[in-house]
VOMARGU-264994 format. One line per 10 residues: number of its first residue (from 1); their letters; for each residue z, y, x of N, C-alpha, C, CB. Coordinates in nm, 4 decimals. Last residue first. Glycine has a CB too. Layout:
REM residues N
NUM) A) Z/Y/X/Z/Y/X/Z/Y/X/Z/Y/X | ...
This chain:
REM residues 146
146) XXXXXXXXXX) -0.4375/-0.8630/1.1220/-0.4570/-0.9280/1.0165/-0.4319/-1.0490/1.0350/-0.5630/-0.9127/0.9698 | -0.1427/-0.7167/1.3407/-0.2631/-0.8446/1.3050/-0.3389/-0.8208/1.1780/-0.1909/-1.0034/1.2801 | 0.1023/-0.6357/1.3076/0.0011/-0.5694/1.3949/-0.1433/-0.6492/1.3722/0.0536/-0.5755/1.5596 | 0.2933/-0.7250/1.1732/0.1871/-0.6940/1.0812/0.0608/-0.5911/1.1812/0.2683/-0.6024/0.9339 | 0.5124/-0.8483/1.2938/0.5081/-0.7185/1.2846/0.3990/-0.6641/1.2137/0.5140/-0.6700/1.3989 | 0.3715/-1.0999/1.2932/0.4921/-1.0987/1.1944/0.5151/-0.9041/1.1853/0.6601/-1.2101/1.2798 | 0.1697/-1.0415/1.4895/0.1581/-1.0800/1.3145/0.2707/-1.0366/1.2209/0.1559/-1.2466/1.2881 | 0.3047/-1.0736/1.7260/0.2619/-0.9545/1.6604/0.2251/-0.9494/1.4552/0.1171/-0.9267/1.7584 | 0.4326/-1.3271/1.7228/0.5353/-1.1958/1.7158/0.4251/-1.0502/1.6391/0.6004/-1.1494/1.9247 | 0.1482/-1.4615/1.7263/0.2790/-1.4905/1.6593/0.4047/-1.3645/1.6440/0.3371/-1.6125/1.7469
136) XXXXXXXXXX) 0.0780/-1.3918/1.9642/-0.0196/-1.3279/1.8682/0.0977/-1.3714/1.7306/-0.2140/-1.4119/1.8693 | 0.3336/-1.4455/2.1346/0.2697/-1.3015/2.1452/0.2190/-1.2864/2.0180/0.1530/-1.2783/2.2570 | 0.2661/-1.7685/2.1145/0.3732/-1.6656/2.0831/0.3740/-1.4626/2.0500/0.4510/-1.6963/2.2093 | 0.1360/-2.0080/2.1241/0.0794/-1.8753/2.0939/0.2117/-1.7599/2.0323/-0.0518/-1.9059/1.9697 | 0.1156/-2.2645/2.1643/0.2380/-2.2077/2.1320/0.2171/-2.0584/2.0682/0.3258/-2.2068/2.2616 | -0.0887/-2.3818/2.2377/-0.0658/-2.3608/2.0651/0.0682/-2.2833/2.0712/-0.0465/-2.5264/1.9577 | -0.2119/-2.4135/2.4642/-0.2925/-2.3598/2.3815/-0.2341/-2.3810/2.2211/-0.4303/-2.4212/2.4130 | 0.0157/-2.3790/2.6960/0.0167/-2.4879/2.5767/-0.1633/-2.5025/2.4669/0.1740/-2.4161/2.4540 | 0.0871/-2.2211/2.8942/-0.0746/-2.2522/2.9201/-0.0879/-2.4021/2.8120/-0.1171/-2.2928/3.1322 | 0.2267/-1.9472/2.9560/0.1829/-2.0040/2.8651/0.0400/-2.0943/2.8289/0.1994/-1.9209/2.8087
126) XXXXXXXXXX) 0.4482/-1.8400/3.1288/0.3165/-1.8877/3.1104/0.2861/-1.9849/3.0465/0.2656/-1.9080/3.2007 | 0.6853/-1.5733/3.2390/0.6441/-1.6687/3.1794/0.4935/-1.7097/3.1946/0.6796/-1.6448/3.0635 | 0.9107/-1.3118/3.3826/0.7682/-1.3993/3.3934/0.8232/-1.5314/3.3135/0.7066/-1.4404/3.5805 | 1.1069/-1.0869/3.3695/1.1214/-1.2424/3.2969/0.9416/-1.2366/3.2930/1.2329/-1.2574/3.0954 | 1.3446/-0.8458/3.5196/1.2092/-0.8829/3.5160/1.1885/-1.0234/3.4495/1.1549/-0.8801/3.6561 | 1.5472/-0.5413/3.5575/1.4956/-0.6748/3.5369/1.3863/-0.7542/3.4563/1.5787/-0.7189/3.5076 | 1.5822/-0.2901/3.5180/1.5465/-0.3426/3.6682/1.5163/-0.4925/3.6764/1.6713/-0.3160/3.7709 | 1.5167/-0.2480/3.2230/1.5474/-0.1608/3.3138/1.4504/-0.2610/3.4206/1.7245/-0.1273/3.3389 | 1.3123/-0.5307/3.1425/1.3878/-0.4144/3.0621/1.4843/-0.3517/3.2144/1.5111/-0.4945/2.8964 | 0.9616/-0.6601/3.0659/1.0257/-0.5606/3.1604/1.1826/-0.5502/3.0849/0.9278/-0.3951/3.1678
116) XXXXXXXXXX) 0.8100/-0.9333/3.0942/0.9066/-0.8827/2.9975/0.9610/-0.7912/3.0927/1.0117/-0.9877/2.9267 | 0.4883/-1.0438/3.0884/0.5558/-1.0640/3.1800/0.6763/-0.9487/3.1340/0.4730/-1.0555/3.3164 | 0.2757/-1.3626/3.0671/0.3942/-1.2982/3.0366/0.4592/-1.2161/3.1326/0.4771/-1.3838/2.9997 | -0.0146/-1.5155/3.0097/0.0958/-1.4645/3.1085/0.1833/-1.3344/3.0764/0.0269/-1.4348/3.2396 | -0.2105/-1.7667/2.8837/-0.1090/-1.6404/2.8478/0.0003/-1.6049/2.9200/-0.0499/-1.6534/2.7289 | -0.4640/-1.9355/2.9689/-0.3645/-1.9677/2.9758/-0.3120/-1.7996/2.9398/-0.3363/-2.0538/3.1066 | -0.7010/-2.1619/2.8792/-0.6798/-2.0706/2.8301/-0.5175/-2.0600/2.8958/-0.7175/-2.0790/2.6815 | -0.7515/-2.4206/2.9635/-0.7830/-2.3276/3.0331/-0.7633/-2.2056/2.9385/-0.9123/-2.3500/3.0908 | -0.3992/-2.5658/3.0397/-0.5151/-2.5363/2.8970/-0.6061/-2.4115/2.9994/-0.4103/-2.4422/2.6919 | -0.2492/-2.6740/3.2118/-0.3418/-2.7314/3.2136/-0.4523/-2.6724/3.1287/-0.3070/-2.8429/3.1918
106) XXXXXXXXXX) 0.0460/-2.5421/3.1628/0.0447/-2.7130/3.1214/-0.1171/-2.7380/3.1832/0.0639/-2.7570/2.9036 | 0.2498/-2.3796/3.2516/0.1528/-2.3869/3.2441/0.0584/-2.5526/3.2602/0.1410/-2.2882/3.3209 | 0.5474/-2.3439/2.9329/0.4963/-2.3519/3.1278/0.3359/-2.3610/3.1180/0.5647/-2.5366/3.2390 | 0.8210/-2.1794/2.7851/0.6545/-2.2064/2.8145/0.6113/-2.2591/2.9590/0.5697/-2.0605/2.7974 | 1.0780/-2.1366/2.7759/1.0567/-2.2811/2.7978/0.8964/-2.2668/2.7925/1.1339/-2.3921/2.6764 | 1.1103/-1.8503/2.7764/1.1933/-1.8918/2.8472/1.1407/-2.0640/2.8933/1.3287/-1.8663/2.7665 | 0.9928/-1.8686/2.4925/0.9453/-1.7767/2.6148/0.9784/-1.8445/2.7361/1.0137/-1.6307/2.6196 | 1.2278/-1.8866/2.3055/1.0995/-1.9651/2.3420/1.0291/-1.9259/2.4785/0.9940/-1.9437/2.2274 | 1.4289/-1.6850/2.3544/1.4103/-1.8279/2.4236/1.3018/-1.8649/2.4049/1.4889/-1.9347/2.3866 | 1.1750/-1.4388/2.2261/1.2282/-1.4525/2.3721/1.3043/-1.5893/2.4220/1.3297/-1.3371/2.3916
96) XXXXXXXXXX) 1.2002/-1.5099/1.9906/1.0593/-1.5430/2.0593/1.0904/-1.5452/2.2209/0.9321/-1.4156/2.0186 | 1.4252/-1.5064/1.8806/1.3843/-1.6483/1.9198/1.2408/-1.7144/2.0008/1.3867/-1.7066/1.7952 | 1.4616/-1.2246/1.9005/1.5540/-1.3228/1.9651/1.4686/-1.4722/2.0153/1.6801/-1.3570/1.8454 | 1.2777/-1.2075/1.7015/1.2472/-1.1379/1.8441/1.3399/-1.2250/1.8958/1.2731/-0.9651/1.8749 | 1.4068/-1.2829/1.4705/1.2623/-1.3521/1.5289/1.2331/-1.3242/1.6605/1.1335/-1.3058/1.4557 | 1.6442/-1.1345/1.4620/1.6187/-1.2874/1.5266/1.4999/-1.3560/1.5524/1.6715/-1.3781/1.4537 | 1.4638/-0.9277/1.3962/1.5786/-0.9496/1.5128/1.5943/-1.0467/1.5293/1.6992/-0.9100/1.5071 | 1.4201/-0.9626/1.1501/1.3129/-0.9953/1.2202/1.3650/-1.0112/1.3578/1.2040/-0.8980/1.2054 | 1.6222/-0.9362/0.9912/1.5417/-1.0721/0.9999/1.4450/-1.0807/1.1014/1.4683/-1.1019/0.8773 | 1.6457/-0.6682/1.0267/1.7925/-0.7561/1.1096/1.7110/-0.8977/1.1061/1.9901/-0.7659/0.9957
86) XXXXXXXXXX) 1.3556/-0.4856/1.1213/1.5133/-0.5091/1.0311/1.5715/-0.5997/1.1136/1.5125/-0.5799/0.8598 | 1.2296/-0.2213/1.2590/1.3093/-0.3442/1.3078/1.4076/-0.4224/1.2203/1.3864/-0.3032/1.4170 | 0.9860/0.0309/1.2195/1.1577/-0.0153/1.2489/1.1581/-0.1868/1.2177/1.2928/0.0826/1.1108 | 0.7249/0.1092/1.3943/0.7480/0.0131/1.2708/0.9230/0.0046/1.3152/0.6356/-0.1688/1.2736 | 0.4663/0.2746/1.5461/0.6183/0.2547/1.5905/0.6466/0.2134/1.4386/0.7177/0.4077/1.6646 | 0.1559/0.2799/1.7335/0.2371/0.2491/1.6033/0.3785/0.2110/1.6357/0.1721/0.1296/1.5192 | -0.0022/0.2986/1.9621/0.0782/0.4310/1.8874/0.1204/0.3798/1.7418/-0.0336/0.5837/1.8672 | 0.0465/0.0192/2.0556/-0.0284/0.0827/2.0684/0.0339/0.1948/2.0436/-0.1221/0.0519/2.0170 | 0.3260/-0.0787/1.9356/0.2227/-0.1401/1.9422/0.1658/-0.0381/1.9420/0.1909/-0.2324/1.8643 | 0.6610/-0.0714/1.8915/0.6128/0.0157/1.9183/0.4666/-0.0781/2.0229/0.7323/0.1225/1.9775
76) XXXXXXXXXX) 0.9836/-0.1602/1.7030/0.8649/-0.1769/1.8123/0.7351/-0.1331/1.7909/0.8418/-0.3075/1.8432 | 1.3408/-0.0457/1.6989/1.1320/-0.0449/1.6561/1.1210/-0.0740/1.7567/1.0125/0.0965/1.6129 | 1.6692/-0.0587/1.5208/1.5366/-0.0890/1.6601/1.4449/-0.0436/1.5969/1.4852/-0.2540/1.7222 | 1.9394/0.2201/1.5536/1.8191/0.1898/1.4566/1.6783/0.1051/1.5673/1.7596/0.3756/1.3763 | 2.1196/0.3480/1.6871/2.1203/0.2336/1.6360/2.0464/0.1877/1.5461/2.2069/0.2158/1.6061 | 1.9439/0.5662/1.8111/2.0628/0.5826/1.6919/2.1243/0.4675/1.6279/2.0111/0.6559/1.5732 | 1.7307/0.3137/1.8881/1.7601/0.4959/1.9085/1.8288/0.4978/1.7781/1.6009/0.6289/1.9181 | 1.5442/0.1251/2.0767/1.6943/0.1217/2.0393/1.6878/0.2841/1.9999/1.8192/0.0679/2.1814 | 1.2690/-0.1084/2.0996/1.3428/0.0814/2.1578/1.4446/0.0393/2.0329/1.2058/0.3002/2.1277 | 0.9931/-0.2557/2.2362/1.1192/-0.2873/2.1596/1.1247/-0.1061/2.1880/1.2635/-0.4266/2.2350
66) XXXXXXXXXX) 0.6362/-0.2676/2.2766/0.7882/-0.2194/2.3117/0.8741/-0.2358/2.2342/0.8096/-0.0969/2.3348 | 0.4087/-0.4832/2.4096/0.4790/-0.4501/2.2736/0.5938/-0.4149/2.2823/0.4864/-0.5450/2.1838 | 0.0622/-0.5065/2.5178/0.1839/-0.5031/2.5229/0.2679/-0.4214/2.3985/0.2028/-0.4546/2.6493 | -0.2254/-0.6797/2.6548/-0.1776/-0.6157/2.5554/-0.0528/-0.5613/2.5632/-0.1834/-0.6833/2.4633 | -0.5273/-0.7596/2.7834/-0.4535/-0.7175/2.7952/-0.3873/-0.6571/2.7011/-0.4747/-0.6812/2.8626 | -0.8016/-1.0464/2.8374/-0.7286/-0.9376/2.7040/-0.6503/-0.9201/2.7663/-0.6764/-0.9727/2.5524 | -1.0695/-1.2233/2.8485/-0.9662/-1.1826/2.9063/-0.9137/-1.0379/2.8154/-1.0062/-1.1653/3.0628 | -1.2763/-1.5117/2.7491/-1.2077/-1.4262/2.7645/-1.1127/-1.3389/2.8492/-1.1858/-1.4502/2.7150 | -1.3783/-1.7639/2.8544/-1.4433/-1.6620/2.7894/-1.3726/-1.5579/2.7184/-1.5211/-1.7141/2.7094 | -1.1977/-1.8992/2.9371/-1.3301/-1.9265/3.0467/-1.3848/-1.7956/2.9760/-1.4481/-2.1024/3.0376
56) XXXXXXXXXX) -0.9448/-1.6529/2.9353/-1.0021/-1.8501/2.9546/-1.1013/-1.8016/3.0391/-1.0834/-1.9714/2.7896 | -0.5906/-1.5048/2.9693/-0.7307/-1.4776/2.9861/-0.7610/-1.6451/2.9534/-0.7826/-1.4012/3.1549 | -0.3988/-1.2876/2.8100/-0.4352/-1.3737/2.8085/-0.5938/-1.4001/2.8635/-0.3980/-1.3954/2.7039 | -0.1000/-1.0901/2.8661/-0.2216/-1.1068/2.9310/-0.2508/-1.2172/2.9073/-0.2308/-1.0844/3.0560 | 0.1437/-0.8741/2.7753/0.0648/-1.0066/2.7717/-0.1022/-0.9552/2.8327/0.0643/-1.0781/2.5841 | 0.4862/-0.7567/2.8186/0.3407/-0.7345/2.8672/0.3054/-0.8781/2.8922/0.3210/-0.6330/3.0076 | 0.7273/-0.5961/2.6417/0.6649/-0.7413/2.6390/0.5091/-0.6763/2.7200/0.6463/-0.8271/2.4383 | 0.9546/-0.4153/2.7489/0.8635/-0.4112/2.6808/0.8018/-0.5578/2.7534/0.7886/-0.2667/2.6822 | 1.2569/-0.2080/2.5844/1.1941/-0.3103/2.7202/1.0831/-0.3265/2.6789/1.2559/-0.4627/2.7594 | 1.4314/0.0680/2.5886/1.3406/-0.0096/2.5604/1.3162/-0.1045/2.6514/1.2455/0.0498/2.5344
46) XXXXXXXXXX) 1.7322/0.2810/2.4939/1.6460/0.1788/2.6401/1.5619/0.0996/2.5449/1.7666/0.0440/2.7644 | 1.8693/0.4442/2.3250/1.7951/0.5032/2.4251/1.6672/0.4530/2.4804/1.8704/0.5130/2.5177 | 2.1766/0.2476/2.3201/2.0528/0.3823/2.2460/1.9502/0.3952/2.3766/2.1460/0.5903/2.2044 | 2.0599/-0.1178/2.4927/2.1673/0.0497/2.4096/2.1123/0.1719/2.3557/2.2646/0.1392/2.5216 | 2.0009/-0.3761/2.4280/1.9418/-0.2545/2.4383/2.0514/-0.1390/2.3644/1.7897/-0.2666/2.3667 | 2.0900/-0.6764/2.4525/2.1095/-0.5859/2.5663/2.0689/-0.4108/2.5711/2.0289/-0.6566/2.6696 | 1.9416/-0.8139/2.2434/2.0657/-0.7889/2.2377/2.1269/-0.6905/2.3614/2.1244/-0.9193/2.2299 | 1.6620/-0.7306/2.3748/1.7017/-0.7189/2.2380/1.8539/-0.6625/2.2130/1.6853/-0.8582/2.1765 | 1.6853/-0.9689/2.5516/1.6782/-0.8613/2.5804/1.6785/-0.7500/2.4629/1.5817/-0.8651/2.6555 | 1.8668/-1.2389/2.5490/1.7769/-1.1564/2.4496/1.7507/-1.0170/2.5081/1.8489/-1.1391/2.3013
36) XXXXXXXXXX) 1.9661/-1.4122/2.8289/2.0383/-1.3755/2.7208/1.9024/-1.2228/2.6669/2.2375/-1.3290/2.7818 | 1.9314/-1.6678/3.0056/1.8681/-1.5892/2.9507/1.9637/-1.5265/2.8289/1.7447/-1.6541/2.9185 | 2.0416/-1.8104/3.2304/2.1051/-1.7265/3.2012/2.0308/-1.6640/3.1042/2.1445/-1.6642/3.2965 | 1.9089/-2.0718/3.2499/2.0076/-2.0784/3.2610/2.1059/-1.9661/3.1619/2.0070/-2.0794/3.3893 | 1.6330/-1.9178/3.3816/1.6521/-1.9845/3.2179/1.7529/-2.0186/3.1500/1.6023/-2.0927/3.1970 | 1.7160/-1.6551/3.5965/1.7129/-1.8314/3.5890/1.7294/-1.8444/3.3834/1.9129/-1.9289/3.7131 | 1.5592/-1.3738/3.6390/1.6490/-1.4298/3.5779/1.6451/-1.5956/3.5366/1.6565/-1.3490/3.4775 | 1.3677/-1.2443/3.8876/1.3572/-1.2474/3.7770/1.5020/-1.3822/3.7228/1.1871/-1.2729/3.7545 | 1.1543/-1.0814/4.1599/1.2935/-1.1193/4.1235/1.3236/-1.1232/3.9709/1.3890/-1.0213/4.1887 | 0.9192/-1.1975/4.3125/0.9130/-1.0986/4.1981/1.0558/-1.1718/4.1310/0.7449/-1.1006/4.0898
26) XXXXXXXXXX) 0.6387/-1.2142/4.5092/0.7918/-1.1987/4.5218/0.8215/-1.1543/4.4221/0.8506/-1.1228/4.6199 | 0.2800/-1.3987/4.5070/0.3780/-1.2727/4.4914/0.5310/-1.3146/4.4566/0.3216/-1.1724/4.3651 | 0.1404/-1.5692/4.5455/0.1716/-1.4832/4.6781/0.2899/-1.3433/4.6305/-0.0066/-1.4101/4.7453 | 0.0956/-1.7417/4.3458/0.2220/-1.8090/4.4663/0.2301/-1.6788/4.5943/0.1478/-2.0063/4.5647 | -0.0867/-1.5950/4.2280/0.0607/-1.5639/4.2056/0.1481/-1.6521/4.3049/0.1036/-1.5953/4.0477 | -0.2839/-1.6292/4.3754/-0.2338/-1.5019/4.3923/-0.1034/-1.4649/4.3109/-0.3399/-1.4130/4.3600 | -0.3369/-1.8804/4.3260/-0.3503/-1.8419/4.4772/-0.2997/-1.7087/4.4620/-0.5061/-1.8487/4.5497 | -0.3903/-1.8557/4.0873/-0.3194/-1.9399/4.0911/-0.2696/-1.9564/4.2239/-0.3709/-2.0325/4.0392 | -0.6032/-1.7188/4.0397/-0.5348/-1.6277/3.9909/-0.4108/-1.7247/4.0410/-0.5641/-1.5786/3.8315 | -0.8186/-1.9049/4.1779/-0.7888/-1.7739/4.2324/-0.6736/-1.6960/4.1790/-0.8996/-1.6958/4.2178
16) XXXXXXXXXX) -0.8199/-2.0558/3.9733/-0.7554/-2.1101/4.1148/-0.7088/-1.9771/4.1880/-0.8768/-2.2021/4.2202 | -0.9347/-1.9709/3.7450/-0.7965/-1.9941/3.7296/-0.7300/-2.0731/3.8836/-0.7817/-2.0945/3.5830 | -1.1940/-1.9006/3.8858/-1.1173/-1.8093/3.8279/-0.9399/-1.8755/3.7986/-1.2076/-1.7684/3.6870 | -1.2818/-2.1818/3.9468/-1.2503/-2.0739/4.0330/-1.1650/-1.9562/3.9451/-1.3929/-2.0173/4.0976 | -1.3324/-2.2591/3.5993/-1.2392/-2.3310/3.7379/-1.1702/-2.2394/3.8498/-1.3444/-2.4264/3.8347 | -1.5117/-2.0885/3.5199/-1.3569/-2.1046/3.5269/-1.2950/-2.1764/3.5702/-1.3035/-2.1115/3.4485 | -1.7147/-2.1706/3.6826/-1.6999/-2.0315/3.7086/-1.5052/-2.0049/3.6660/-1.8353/-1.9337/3.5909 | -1.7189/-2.4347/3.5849/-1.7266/-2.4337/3.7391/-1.6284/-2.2556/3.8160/-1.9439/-2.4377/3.7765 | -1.7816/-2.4338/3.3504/-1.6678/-2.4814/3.3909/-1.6234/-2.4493/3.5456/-1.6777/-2.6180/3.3638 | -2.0357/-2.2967/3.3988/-1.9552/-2.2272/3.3033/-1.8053/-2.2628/3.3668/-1.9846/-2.2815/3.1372
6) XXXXXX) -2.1736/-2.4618/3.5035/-2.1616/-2.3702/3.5779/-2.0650/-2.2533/3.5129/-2.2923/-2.3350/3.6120 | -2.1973/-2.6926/3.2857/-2.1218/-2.6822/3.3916/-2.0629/-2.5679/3.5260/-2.1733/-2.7608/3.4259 | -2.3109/-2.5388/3.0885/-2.1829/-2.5940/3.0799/-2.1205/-2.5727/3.2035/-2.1826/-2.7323/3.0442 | -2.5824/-2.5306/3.2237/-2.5250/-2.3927/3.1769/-2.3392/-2.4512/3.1764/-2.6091/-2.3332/2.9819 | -2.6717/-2.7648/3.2097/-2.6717/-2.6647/3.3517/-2.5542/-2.5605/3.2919/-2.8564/-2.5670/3.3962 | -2.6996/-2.8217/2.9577/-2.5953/-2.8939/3.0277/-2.5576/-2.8207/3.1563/-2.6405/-3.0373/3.0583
């Protein structure tokens, strides 16, 4: 029972501390209002890229997943694997990004922080549903998973 609690205790602090250090940071990013796909915004050339971070009481993981545009052809690009992009899955990316847009941090001690680069603009999220699980959801469908 000792053990539990000093368990809860240890993640407790841990998700206060990370919760004290994002109200300290400035980080210019796009009203929900305006979200338009980052996806749909990519001209030859430009990539954006999904950066996840999920941590709990007993975990912590870092991951990330590049889109890229080249010749008018997409991929995304997991670790050193680059996979093209059909048009069905384009909307899956589409729809992972509004979803995205409506995650908040509800309370789960497991919580998934988001954070979507493309050029100069920036889209934080958080994911603290313990089911929305979006990320491990996008990656699957790309077959990055078993």
């Amino acid at each position: 029972m000792k053990k539990i609690y000093l368990s809860c205790v240890l993640c407790f602090s841990i998700m206060l501390n990370y919760a004290q250090s994002k109200t300290n940071q400035v980080v210019t990013t796009e009203t929900t209002e305006s979200i338009v796909p980052f996806i749909d915004k990519l001209k030859n050339g430009e990539h954006f890229t999904i950066h996840y971070k999920s941590s709990g009481c007993f975990h912590n993981s870092k991951e990330a997943l590049t889109f890229e545009r080249t010749n008018n052809t997409y991929y995304v690009v997991y670790k050193n694997e680059k996979k093209q992009v059909s048009d069905a899955f384009m909307e899956r990316v589409r729809s992972f990004e509004k979803e995205l847009s409506q995650q908040h941090d509800l309370g789960c001690t497991t919580v998934d922080n988001y954070l979507v680069i493309y050029n100069d603009t920036q889209r934080i999220a958080t994911d603290g549903s313990c089911s929305w699980n979006g990320y491990s959801k996008l990656k699957k469908l790309f077959g990055f998973t078993a």
